[in-house]
PDB file of N, CA, C and O in Angstrom:
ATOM      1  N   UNK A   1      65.282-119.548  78.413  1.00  0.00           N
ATOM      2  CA  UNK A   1      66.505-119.273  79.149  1.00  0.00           C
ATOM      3  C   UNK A   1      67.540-118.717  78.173  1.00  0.00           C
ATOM      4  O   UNK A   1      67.888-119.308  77.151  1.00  0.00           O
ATOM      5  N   UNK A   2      68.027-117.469  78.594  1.00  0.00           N
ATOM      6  CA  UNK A   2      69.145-116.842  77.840  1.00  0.00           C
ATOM      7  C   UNK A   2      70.957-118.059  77.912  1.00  0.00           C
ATOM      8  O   UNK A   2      71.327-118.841  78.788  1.00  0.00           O
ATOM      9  N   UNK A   3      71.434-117.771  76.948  1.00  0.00           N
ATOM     10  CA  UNK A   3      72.436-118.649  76.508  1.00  0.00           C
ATOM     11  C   UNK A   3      73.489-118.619  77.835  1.00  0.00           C
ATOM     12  O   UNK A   3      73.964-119.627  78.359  1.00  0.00           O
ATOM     13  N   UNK A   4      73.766-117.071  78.296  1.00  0.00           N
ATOM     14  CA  UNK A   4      74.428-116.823  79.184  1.00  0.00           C
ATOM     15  C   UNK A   4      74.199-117.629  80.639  1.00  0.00           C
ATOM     16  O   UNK A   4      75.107-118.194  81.250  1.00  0.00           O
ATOM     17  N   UNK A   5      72.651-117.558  81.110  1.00  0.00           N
ATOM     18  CA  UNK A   5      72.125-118.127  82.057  1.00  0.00           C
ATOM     19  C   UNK A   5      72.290-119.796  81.799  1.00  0.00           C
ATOM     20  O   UNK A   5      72.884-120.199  82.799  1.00  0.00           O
ATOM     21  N   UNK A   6      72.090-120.657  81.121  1.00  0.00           N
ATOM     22  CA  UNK A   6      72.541-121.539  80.647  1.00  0.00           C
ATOM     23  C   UNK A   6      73.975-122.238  80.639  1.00  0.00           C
ATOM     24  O   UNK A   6      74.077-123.425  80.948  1.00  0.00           O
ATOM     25  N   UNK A   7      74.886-121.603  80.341  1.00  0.00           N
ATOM     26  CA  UNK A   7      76.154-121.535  80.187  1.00  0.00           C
ATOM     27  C   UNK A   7      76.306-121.496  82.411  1.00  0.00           C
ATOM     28  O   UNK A   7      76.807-122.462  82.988  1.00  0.00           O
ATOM     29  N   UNK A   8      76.047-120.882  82.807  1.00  0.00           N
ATOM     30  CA  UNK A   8      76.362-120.751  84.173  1.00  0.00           C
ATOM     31  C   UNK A   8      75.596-121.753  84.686  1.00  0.00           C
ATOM     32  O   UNK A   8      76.347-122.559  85.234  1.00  0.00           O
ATOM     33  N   UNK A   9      74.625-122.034  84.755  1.00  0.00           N
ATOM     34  CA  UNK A   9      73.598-123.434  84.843  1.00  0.00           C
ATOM     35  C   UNK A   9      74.592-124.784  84.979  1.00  0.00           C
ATOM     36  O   UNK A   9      75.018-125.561  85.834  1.00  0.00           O
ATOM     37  N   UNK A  10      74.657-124.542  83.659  1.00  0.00           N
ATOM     38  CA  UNK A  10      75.884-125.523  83.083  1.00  0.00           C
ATOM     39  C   UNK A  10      77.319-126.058  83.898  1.00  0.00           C
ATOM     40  O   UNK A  10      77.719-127.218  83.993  1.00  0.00           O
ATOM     41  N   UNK A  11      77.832-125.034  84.347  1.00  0.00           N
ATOM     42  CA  UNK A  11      79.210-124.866  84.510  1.00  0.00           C
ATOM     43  C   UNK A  11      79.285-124.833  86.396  1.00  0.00           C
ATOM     44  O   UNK A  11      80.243-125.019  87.146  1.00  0.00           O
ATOM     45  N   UNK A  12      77.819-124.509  86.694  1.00  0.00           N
ATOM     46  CA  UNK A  12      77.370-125.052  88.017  1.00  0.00           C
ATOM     47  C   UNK A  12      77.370-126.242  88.261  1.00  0.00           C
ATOM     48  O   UNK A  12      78.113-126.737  89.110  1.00  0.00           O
ATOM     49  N   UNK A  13      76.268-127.118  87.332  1.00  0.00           N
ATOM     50  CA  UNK A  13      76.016-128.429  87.992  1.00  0.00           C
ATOM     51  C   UNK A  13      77.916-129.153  87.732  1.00  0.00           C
ATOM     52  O   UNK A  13      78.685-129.646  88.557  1.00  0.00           O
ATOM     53  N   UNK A  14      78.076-128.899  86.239  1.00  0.00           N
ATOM     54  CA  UNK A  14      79.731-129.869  86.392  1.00  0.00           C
ATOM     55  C   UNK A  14      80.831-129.623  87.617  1.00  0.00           C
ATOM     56  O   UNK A  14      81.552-130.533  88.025  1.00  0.00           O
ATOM     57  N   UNK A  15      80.865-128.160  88.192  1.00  0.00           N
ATOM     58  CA  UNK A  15      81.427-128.384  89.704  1.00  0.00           C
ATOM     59  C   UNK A  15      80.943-128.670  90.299  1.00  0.00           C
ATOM     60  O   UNK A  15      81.704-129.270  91.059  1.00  0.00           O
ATOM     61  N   UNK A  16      79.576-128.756  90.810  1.00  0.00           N
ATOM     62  CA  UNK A  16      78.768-129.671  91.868  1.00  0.00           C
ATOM     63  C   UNK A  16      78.686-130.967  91.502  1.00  0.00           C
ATOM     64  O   UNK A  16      78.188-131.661  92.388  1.00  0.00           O
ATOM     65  N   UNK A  17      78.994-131.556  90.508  1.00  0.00           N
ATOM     66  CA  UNK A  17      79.028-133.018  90.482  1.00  0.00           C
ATOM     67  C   UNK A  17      80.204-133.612  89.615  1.00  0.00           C
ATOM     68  O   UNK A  17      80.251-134.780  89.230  1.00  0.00           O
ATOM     69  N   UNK A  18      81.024-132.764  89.399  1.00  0.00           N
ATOM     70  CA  UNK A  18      82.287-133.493  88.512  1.00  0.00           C
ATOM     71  C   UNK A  18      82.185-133.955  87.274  1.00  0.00           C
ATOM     72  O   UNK A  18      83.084-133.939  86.433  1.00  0.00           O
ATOM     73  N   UNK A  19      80.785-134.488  87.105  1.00  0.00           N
ATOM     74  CA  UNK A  19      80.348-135.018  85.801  1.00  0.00           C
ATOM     75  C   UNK A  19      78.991-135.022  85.770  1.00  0.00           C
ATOM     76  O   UNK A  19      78.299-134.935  86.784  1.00  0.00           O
ATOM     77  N   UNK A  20      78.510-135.133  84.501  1.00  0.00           N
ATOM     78  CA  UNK A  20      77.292-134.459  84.634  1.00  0.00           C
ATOM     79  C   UNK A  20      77.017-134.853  82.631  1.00  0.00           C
ATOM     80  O   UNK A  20      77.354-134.092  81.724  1.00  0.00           O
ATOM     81  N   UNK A  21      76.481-135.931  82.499  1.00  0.00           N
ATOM     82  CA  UNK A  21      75.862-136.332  80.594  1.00  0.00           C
ATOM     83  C   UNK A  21      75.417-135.243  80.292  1.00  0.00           C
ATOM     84  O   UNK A  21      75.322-134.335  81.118  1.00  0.00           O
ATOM     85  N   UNK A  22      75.003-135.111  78.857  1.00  0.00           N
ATOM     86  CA  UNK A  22      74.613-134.208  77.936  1.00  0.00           C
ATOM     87  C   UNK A  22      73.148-134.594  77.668  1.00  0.00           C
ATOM     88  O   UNK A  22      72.424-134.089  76.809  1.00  0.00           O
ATOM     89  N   UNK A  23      72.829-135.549  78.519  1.00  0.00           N
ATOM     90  CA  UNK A  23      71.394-135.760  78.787  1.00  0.00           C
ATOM     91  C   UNK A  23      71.093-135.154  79.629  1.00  0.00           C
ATOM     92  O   UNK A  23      70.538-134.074  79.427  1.00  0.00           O
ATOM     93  N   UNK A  24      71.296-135.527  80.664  1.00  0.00           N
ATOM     94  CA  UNK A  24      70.906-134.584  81.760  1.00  0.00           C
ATOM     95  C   UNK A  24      70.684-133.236  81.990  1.00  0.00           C
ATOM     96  O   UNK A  24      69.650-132.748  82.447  1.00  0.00           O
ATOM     97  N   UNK A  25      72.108-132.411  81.519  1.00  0.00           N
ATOM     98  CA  UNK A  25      71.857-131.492  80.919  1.00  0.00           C
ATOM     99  C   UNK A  25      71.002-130.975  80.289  1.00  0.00           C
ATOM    100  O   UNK A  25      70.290-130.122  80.817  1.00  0.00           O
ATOM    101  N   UNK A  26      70.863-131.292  79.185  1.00  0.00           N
ATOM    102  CA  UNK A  26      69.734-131.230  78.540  1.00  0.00           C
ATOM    103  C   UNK A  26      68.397-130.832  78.436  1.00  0.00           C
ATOM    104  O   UNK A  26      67.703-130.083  77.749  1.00  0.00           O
ATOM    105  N   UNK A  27      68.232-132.069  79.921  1.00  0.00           N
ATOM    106  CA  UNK A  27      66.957-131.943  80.608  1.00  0.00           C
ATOM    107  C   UNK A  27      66.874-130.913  81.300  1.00  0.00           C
ATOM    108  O   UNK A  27      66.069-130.045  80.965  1.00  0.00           O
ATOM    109  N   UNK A  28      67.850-130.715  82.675  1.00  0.00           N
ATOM    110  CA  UNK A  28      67.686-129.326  83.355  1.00  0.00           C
ATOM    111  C   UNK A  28      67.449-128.187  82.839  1.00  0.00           C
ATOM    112  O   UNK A  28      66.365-127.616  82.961  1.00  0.00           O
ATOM    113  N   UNK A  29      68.696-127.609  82.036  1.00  0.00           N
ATOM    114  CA  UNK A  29      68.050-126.361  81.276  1.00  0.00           C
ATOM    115  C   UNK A  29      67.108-126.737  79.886  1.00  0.00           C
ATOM    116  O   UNK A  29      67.310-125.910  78.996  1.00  0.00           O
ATOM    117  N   UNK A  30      66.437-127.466  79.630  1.00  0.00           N
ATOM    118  CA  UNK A  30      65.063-127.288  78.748  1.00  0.00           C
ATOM    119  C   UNK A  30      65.794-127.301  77.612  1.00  0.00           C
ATOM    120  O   UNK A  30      66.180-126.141  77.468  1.00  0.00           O
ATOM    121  N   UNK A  31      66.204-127.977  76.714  1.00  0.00           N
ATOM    122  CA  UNK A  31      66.925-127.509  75.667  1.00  0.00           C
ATOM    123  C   UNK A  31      67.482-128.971  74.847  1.00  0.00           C
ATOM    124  O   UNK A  31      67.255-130.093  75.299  1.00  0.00           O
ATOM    125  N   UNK A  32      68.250-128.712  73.558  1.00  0.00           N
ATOM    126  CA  UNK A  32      68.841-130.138  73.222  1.00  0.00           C
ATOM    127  C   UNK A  32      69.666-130.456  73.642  1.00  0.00           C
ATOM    128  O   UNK A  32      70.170-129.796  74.551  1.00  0.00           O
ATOM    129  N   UNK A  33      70.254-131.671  73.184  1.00  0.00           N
ATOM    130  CA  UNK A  33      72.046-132.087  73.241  1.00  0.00           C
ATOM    131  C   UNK A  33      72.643-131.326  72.551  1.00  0.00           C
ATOM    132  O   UNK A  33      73.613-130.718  73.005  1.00  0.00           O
ATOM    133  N   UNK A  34      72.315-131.199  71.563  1.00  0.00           N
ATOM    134  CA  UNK A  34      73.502-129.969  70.220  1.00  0.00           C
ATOM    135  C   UNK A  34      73.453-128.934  70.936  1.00  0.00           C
ATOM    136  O   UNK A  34      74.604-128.600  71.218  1.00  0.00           O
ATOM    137  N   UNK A  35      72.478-128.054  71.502  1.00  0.00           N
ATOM    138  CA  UNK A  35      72.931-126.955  72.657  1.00  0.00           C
ATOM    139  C   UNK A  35      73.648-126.886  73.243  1.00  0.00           C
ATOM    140  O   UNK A  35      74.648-126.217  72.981  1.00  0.00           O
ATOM    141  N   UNK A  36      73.460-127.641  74.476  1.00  0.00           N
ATOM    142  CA  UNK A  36      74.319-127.809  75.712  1.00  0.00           C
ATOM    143  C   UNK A  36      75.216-128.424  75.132  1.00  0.00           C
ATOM    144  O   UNK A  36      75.884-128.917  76.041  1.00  0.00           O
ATOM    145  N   UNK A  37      75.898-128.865  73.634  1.00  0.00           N
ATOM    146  CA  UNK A  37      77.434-129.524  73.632  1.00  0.00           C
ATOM    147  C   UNK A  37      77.797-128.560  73.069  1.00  0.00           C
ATOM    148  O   UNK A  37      79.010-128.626  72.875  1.00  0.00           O
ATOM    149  N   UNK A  38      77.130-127.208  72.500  1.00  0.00           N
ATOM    150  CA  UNK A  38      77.874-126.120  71.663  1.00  0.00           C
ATOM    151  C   UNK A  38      78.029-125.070  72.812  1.00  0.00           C
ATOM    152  O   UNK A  38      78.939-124.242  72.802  1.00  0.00           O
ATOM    153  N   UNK A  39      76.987-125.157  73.913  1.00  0.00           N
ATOM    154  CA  UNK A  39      77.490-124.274  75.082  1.00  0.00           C
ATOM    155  C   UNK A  39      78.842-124.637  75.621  1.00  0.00           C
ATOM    156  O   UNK A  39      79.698-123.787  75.866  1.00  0.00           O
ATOM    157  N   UNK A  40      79.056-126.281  75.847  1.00  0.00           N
ATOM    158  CA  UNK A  40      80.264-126.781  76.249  1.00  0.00           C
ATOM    159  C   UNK A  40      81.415-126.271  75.776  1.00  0.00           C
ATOM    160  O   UNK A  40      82.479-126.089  76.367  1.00  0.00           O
ATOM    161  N   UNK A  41      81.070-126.024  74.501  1.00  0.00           N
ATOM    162  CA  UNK A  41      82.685-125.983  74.213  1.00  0.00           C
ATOM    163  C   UNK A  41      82.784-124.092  74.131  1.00  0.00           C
ATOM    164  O   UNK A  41      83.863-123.539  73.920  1.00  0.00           O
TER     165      UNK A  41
END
């Protein structure tokens, strides 16, 4: 999965659920925690 696609992934599920761990995350798009917390910011 490209970073971009990811990043929107991302920024999907936290408006569909308000909150949303860096586990979980994680899990959905295939990837680490240090990812998805460097996509975060």
């Amino acid at each position: 999965m490209f970073a971009a696609e990811r990043r929107q992934l991302i920024l999907e599920m936290v408006r569909a659920n308000g909150a949303v761990s860096l586990r979980e995350l994680a899990r959905v798009v295939q990837t680490s925690e240090v990812t998805v917390r460097r996509d975060v910011r």
